[in-house]
C-alpha positions, 0 to 999 in steps of 0.5 A: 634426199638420202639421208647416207651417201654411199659413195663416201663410205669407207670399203671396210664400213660396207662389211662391216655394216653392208645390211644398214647401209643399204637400208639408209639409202632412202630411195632405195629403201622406199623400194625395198618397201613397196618389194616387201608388200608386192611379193606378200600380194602375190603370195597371199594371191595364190592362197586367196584362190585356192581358199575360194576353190575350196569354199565356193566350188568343191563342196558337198553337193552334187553338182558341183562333184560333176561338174568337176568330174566333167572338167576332169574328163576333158584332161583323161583324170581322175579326182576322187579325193576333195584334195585332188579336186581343189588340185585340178581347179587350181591348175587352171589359176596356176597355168593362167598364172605362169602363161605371161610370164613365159610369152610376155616377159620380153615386151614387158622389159622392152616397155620398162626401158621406154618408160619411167620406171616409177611409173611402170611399178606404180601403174601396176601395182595400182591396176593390180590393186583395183582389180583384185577389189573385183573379187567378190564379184566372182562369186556371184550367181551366174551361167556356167562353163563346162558344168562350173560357175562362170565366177571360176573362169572369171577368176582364171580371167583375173589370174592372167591379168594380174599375172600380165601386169606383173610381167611389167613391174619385176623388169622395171623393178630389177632396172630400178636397183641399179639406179638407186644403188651405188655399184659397191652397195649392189650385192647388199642391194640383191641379198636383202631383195632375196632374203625378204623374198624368201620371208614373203614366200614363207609367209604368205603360204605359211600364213596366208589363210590364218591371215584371210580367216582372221581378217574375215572374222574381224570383219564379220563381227563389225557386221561386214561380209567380205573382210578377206578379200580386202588384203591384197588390194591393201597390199598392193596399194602400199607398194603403189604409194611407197614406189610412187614417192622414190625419185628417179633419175635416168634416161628414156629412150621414149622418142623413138620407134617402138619396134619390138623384134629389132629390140629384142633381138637387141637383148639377145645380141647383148647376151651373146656379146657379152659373156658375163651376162650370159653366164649370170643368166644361164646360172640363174636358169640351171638354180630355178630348174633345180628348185623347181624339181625340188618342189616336186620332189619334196612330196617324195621326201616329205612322204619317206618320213615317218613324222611328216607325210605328203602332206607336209611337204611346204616344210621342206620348201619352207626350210629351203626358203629358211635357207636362202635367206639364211645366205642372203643375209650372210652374204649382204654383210660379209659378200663383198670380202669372197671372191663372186666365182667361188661364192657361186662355186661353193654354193653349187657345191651346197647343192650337189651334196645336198642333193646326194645326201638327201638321196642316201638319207632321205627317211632322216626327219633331221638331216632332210631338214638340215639338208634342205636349210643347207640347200638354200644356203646353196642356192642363194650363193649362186643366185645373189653373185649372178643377179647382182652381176647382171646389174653391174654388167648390164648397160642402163638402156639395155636393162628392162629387155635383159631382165625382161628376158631373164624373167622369160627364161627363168619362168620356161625353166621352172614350168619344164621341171614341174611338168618332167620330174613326177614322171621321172619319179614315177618311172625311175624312182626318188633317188635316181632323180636325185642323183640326176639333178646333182650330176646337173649341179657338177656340170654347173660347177665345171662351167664357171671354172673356180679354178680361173680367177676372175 
């Protein structure tokens, strides 16, 4: 049972202490928990395969160097650098990675609504969890494929499936908020979500191979080989274990034909009806499309400051992450006094002039850092007030297929920037680019109309 019961607490309580009242929710906090553990695995997942690129297929020999040379020739490029090299073999993961999350995501949120959701998270957490013990397998001897190992595509092979699997925890995960949060706790409920997404994020890439290396030096000095490759079932384990204990109660519609394109035209019928809905999802499409231009950008930035260089790029995106966090936990404590159309106005104000200032001051190592903060801040102003209005506005059977759809959407949003914006730099240059995604921040700012009341 929870240890608080919301629905008694007085408004000016939930400002005051918006944060620690959520978190006194035991069920909710049980989430949070398995959230926590699921978002480092998934981060931690990503540095895993590139440390095992780097150690077990770009090496010294020569083998090795045409093999890669080969897989380079079938895409017309050419790697020279050992960076670049790694860079070529993790696109294969990358691509494996975000394939389901742009085809799937639909199906996935349509199964979340015909299944209980505990069950749906803990099942994929649980799968994600034993298959990732599969790792050290791949690094067996072996055939090879197009001059590599056959363990690399094993690892692509494994990237889908964890990514498949994913597809069906966040819809299932997003549904479940609203089940166990009272509606005046939901904007608590989504700043604390993304806050420790955005510590997950800085964590598990800033950290993920001092981690990995620590683990295995550990490990080997008890005489056990293998040491890193326990982390991420060890982490989606405890999602698994923590999700598994919340009750949940809700309604499934499990009785029924499944049929897949009638529910999801369903899904897409409630986005044109219901226009709060809609504007929620197209915000939250136009932010991810603007970061994820950003996290090209940020080489071009990193590389026009004399103390940085290309190389340190994650900085800037550490410190936008460092950002939204920043808003997040702003907005958990004191969100709930602003009005949801201004906060998001005020936060694509962020944006715009961060994008713009950056252009003129993009040699300043301070003010790029103190922009990129600004622009997190930015950013979480406009995606707390959206997802939390999709939980409010959203109807319960209907939530899985809608943030099913999200996912969908949100994902083809951030693969075209990533594919657009180094060809954009490379044919207009840095600050034009810049220039441009803040005119796309104006237009967003002219189509919520802060000027309407809600």
């Amino acid at each position: 049972m929870d240890s608080l019961n919301p629905n008694h607490t007085p408004k000016e309580k939930i400002n005051q202490n918006g944060l620690l009242s959520v978190l006194k929710i035991n069920r909710f906090r049980r989430l949070w928990i398995g959230q926590i553990f699921s978002q480092l695995a998934d981060k931690f997942y990503i540095v895993l395969m590139v440390y095992l690129i780097a150690q077990y297929w770009v090496t010294n020999s020569t083998e090795s160097n045409e093999a890669i040379a080969e897989a380079a020739a079938v895409i017309k490029m050419n790697f020279e650098t050992r960076a670049q090299k790694i860079t070529l073999l993790a696109t294969g993961i990358y691509i494996a990675n975000v394939i389901p999350a742009i085809f799937i995501g639909t199906f996935a949120g349509i199964v979340a609504d015909r299944l209980p959701k505990r069950l749906v998270m803990t099942a994929s957490n649980a799968f994600r969890s034993f298959l990732l013990l599969l790792t050290p397998l791949c690094l067996l001897n072996g055939p090879k494929f197009i001059g590599l190992d056959w363990g690399y595509w094993a690892l692509v092979i494994m990237t889908l499936l964890e990514s498949v699997l994913t597809q069906f925890f966040a819809p299932a995960e997003q549904a479940a908020i609203p089940l166990l949060v009272p509606r005046k706790y939901l904007l608590s409920a989504n700043s604390l979500y993304q806050a420790t997404s955005m510590g997950a994020t800085i964590i598990g890439f800033a950290l993920g191979e001092p981690i990995l290396q620590l683990l295995r030096n550990l490990f080997l000095s008890a005489g056990i080989n293998g040491g890193e490759f326990l982390l991420l079932p060890f982490c989606y384990a405890v999602a698994a274990i923590s999700i598994n204990s919340i009750s949940i109660k809700e309604k499934i519609n499990s009785s029924e034909e499944l049929k897949l394109w009638k529910e999801a035209k369903e899904g897409l019928n409630i986005l044109r009806k219901k226009s709060t809905i809609r504007n929620a999802i197209i915000q939250l499409v136009m932010l991810y499309s603007l970061l994820a231009a950003l996290y090209v950008l940020s080489i071009g930035l990193a590389s026009s400051i004399e103390n940085l260089g290309p190389t340190k790029f994650g900085i800037l995106l550490a410190l936008s992450g460092f950002g939204m966090a920043i808003g997040a936990l702003a907005l958990g404590q004191i969100g709930d006094r602003f009005n949801r159309k201004k906060l998001t106005s005020t936060g694509l104000s962020f944006i715009t002039s961060s994008l713009l200032l950056l252009g003129k001051f993009h040699g300043s190592l301070l003010l790029t850092f103190s922009l990129c903060t600004l622009l997190g801040i930015g950013a979480a102003l406009v995606a707390i007030p959206a997802q939390t209005r999709l939980h409010e506005e959203t109807p319960a059977s209907m939530r899985g297929k809608v943030f099913g759809l999200q996912n969908n959407l949100t994902n083809i949003a951030i693969s075209l920037p990533l594919v657009l914006a180094g060809g954009l730099v490379s044919q207009f240059g840095l600050v034009p680019v810049l220039q441009l995604l803040a005119i796309f921040a104006l237009i967003a700012i002219a189509l919520e109309r802060p000027w309407h009341h809600c």
